[in-house]
N, C-alpha and C positions, 0 to 999 in steps of 0.2 A: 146147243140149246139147253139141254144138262147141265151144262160147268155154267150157263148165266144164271138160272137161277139157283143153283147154291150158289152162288156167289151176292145174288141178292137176298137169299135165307140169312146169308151171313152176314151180310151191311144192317140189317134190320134188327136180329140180335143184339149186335154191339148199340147204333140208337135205343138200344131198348136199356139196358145195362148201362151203358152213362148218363142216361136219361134217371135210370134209377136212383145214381148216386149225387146226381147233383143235387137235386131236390131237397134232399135235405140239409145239406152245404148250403142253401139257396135261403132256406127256413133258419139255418142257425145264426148266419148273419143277418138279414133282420132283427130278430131277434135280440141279441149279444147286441144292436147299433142303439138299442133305447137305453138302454145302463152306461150311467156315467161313469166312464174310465174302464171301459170292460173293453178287454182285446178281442178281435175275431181273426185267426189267425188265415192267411188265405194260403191254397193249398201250392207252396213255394218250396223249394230244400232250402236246406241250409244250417245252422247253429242256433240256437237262440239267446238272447241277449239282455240283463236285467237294468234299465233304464235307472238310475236313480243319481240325483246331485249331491256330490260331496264335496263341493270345493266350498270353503270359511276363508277366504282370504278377501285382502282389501282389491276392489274393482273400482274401472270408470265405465258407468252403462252411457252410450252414445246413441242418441236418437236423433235424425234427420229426414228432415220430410222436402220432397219437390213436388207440388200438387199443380195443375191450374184450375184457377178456381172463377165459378162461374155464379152472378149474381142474379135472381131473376131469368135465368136463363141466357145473359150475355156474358161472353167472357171479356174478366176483368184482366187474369195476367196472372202469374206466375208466382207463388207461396212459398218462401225458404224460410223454414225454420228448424232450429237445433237446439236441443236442453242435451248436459254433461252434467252426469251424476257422480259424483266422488263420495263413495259407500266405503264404509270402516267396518268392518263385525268390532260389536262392543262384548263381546259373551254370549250366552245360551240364552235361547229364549224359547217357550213353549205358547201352543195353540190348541189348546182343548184335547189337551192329551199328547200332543204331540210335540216334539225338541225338534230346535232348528237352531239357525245361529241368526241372533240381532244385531239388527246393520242401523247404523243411523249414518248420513251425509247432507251433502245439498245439492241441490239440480240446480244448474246454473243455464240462465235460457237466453237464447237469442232470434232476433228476428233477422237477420243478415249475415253472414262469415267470409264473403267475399268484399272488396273495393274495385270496382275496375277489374275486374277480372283477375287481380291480382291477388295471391295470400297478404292475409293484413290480421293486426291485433282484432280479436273479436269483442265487439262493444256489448255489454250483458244489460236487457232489456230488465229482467228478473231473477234475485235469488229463493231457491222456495223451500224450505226445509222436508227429509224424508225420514221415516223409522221404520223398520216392519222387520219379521221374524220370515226366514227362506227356510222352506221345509224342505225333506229329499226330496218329494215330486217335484222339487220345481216351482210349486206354489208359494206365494208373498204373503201373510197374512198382517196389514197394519195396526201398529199401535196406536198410532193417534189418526187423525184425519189427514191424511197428502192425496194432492194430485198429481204426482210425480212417483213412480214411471207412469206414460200414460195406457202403456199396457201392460197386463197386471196377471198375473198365474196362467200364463202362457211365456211357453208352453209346460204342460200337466204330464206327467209321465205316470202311463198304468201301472198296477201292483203287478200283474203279470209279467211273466218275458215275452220277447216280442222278436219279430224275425221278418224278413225284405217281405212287404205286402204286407203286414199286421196295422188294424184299425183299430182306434178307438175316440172315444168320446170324452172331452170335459169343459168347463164352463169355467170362461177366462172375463177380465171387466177389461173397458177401455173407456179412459177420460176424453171428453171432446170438448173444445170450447172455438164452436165454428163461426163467431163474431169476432175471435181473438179480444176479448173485453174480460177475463177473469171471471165469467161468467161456467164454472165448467158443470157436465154433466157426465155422471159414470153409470156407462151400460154393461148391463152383464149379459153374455155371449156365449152360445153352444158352439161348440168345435169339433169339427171332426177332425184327426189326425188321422196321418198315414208313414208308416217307417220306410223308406227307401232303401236303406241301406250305408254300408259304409265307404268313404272315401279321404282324397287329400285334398284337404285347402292350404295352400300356400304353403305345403312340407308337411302338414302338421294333421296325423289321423281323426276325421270327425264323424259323425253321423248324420249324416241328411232327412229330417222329416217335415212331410207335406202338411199342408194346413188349411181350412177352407173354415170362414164363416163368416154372418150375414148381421149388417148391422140392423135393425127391425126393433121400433118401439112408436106407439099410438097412445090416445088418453087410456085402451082398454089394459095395458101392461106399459106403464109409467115404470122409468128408469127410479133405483132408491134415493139418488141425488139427482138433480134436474135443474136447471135453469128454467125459471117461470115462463119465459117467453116460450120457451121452444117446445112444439106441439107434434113432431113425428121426423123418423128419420129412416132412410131406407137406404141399402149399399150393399157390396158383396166386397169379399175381400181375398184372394187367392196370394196363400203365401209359405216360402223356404227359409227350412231352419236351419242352420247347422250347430250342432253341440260335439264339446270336444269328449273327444273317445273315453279317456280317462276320467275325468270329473263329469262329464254329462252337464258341464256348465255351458251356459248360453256365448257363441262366439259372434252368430250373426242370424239378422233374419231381416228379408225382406218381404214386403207386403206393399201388394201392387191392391190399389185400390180404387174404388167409385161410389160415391154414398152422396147424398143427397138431403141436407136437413130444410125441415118449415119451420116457422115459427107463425106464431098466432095472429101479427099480425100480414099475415100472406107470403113473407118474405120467405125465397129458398136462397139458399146457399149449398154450391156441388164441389165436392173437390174429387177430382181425376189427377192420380198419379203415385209414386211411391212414397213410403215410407222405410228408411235402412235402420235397425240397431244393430247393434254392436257391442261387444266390451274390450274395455283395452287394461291390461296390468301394468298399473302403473311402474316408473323407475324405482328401482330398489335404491330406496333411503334410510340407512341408520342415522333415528332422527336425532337421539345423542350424540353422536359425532355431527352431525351438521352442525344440531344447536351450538356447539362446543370451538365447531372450527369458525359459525359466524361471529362469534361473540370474540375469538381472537383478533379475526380480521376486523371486526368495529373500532378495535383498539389500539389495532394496529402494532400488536405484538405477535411476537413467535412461542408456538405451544414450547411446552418446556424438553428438554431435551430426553430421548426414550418415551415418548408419547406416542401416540399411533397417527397424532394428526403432525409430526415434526417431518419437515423436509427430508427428504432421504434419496442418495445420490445413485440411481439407475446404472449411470453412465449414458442416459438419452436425454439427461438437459431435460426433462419435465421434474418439473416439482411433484412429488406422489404424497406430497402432504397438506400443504393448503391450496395445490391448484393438481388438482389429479387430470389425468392425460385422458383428455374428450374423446369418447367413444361414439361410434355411431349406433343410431337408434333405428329397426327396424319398421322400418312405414307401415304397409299392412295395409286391409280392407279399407279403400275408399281413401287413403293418405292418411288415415285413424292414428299411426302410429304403437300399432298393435303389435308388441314382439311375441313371436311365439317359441315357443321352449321357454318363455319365463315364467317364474312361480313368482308368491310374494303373499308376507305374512300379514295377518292381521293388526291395524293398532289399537290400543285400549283408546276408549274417549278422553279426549284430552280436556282440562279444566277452562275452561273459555276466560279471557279474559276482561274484567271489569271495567269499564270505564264509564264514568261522572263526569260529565259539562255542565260549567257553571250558565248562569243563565244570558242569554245574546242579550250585546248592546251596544254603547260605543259608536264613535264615528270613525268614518273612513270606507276604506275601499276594498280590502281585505286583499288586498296585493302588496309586494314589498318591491323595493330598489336596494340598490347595495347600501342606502344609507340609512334603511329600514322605516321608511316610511310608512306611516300605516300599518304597521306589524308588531309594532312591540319588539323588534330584531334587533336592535341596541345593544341587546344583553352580551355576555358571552356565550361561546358555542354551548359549552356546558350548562347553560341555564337554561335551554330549551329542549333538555330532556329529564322528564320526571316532573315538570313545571305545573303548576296550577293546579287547583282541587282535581281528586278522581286519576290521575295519573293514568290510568288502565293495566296499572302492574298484576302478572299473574302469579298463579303459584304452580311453580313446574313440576313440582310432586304430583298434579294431577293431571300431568299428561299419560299417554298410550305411546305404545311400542310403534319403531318405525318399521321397516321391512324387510324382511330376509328373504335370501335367494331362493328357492322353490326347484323342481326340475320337471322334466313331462309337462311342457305348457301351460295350463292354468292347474297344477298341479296347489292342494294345499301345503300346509306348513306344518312347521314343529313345532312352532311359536306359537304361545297362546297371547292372546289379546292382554293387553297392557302387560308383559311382560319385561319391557325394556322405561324404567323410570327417568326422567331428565334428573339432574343436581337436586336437591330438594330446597337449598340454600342460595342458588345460584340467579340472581332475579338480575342481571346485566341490564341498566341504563346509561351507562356512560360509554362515551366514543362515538364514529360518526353517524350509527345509527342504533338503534333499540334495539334488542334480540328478545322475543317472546312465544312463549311454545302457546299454542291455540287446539281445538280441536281439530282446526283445517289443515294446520302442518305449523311449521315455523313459520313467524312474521319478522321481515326485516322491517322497524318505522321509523323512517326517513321524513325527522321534525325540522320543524324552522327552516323548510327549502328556499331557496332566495331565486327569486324571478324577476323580469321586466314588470315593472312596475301594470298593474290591470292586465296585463297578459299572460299565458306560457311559453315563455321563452327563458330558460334556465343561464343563469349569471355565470360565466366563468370560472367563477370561486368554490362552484359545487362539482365539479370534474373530478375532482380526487373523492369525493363521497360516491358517485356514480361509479368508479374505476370500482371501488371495496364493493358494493353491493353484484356489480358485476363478475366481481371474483370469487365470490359465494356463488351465486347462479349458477358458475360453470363448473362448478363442482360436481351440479345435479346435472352433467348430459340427457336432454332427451327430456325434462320436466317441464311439469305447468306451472305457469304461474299467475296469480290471481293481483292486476295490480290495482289498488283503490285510493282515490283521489280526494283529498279531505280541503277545504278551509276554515279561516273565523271564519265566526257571523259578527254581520258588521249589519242586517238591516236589508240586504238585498239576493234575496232565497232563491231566484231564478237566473240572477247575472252568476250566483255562487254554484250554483250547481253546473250551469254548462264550464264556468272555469276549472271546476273540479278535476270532471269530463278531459279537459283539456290538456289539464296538467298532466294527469295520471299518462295521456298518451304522448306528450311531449318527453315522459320519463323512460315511456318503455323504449321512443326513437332511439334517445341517447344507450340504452341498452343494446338495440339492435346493432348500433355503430360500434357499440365495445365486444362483436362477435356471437351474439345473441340473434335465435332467429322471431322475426315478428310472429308466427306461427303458435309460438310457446306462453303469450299473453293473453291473457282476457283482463279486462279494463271496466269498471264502473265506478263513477263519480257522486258523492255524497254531498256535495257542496258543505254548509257548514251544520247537518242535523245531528253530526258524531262527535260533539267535541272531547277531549280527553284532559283539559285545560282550561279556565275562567276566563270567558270572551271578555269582561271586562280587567283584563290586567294585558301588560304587556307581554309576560311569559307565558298567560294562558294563552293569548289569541298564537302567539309564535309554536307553540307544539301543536294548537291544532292544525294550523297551516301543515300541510304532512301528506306525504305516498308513505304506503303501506306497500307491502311485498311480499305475499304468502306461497310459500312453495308447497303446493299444495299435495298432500298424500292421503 
């Protein structure tokens, strides 16, 4: 009876004694959870660890969403959509005392990326321009007004170090536009974080942190941008980050979601489901040596001898000079195409180039035959390039640096932004297609294309143009590419546009047939609002008639 109750003297004790020490453990995080970006460390072993993003290289940010979405309370069915951001660091940029690096690109959006269940060229519903300055924490802070990314300083990394179980706090925005109408609204968002710890994604060392926050706005706390109609929104959203070990740059995060928006006049709109980002490092492309090896191949010459782009004999029968030996490219998260262990450098902003359309007019049909009907195609091949007011010639002296190898996965560079100049003299129009350096990468433009007359159905006669443009692509294993679909205007702005449409994906088929995967395209059609050439001449309406082919970096 003795040995029980000191043995319950002794159980009572220690409740008393750990009861002691929690309490304030108990009181510090509270505490520590109202300060934004304050850690509260939970009481865990371990190392600890200082969170901050260094990586200045060029990225592609991939966003993807599968919601179903429900009207009124009935479901309507099933939400895919995807925006691809192709971000450059331009240089340093500062945010109210603080340096980061300035990224300027474009988010390229879609409403569909499937056919039939099948991989297919993706049709781009929207292009939207982006600019902002990436601090270490992680944080974006914009120069001009974008809605793109649509989630925005998240995630936030504390000033403290942090260790498996470490919390904290900080306030991220997210764009919504739950009409899909261009209509967007940007909310800003408390977040709670939590560090898990470290592990491997697909080889490659990252850090795992948790994520939890509520989307919440009424007339009493109005979002800073807003859509007039829309009068409250309500959601929760639980979601996994991972950042790579070395640079603490974002690789993936998903966010499983359920929100709920009204609008004023009664209407709700719910979407239930995920959202995936991602970033993917692009293929390493030295953009001077592209420029350099398309502008032979346009011309259908051989770089000159002891050049870096001249044939040179293996003894394996690949060409390692105009047609290098195709690599495979690592898939990665979700079929992303995400290689890891690649680095890649930053390029300087490239000088966009100009183009002048004279003003629509004329008759016909804005389609050609072999005997050039309706096109102004008459001419010689030569006369459909550089033709008509505005030409859109650039000047390559203000292009940016293309890509250098990197190591340690999203590892930075040595290269600084615009480091690597194109020819300063070198403005290539002649041969079978244009070569022009842009901000988005090199454009191959591919004038005066000859088609079945009102249709896209490409003539016989353009095979050997398709073959050279094809022979460039494969240069770039593993690249995107951006194909854009122009005609005249001849007078008929909605038959011209879906033709555009047409052509451009009629251009990418005969690519895919020349070993090219349809996977590696995105496709949008301008019909005739881009001319580069005087719709009233015959040489102006012939070079607008034109695919564009941007290898995008």
């Amino acid at each position: 009876m003795r040995r029980f109750g000191d043995y319950m003297l002794i159980r009572v004790a220690f409740v008393i004694l750990i009861s002691s020490l929690g309490a304030p453990l108990f009181f510090a995080q509270n505490v520590g959870s109202a300060r934004t970006s304050s850690v509260v460390t939970s009481p865990s072993t371990g190392g600890t660890i200082q969170l901050t993003n260094t990586f200045d290289g060029t990225y592609t940010l991939v966003e993807r969403s599968n919601w179903s979405q429900y009207v009124n309370g009935r479901y309507i069915g099933l939400t895919s959509r995807e925006a691809r951001g192709y971000l450059n660091p331009t240089g340093s940029g500062s945010w109210r005392g603080q340096t980061g690096t300035q990224y300027t690109g474009d988010f390229f959006v879609f409403q569909q990326t499937k056919r039939d269940n099948r991989t297919a060229a993706q049709g781009i519903d929207d292009i939207l321009p982006s600019s902002f300055v990436m601090l270490g924490d992680g944080s974006i802070q914009f120069t001009e007004l974008c809605f793109y990314p649509q989630l925005r300083n998240f995630p936030v990394f504390p000033q403290e170090k942090v260790k498996k179980g470490s919390r904290w706090q900080g306030m991220a925005e997210r764009v919504v536009d739950p009409r899909n109408d261009n209509q967007f609204t940007v909310l800003e968002v408390p977040v709670e974080y939590e560090f898990v710890g470290e592990e491997l994604y697909k080889g490659q060392p990252v850090y795992r942190i948790k994520a939890k926050f509520a989307t919440r706005f009424n007339k009493y706390n109005p979002p800073r941008i807003i859509d007039s109609q829309l009068s409250q929104a309500t959601g929760t959203h639980d979601v996994d980050i991972l950042v790579d070990k070395e640079t603490c740059a974002v690789m993936m995060i998903l966010d499983r979601l359920d929100e709920t928006f009204t609008y004023r006049n009664g209407e709700t709109i719910r979407y239930k489901g995920t959202t995936s980002l991602f970033t993917e490092i692009p293929v390493q492309v030295d953009k001077k040596e592209l420029y350099e090896r398309a502008v032979y191949i346009a011309r259908g010459e051989e770089p000159p001898a002891g050049s870096s782009l001249a044939k040179k004999d293996d003894g394996t029968g690949e060409d390692s000079g105009r047609r290098p030996k195709e690599t495979d490219s690592s898939d990665g998260f979700g079929g992303s195409g995400f290689e890891s262990g690649s680095g890649s450098a930053g390029s300087g902003k490239a000088g966009s180039s100009g183009s002048t359309g004279g003003s629509a007019g004329g008759k016909g049909t804005g389609s050609t035959d072999s005997s050039g009907r309706d096109s102004g195609s008459t001419g010689s091949k030569d006369e459909s390039f550089g033709s008509g007011a505005g030409s859109g010639n650039t000047d390559p002296s203000k292009s940016g640096s293309g890509s250098d190898g990197g190591s340690g996965g999203m590892g930075s560079t040595d290269k600084k932004p615009g480091s690597d100049k194109l020819p300063a003299t070198d403005k290539q129009q002649d041969g079978m297609f244009q070569v022009e350096d842009t901000d988005k990468g090199v454009r191959l433009s591919v004038r005066d294309l000859k088609f079945v007359a009102d249709s896209a159905q490409l003539l016989p006669q353009e095979r050997g143009r398709l073959d050279a443009v094809a022979e460039v692509l494969k240069s770039v294993p593993g690249g995107t590419f951006l194909i854009e679909g122009h005609t005249a205007a001849v007078g008929r702005p909605a038959g011209e546009q879906q033709l555009s449409e047409e052509r451009a994906q009629s251009v990418i088929a005969e690519l895919v047939k020349r070993g090219l995967k349809a996977e590696q395209f995105m496709f949008k059609g301008y019909g005739g609002t881009q001319p580069v050439g005087d719709n009233n001449t015959d040489a102006g309406r012939a070079a607008n008639r034109r695919v564009e082919i941007t290898i995008l970096q």
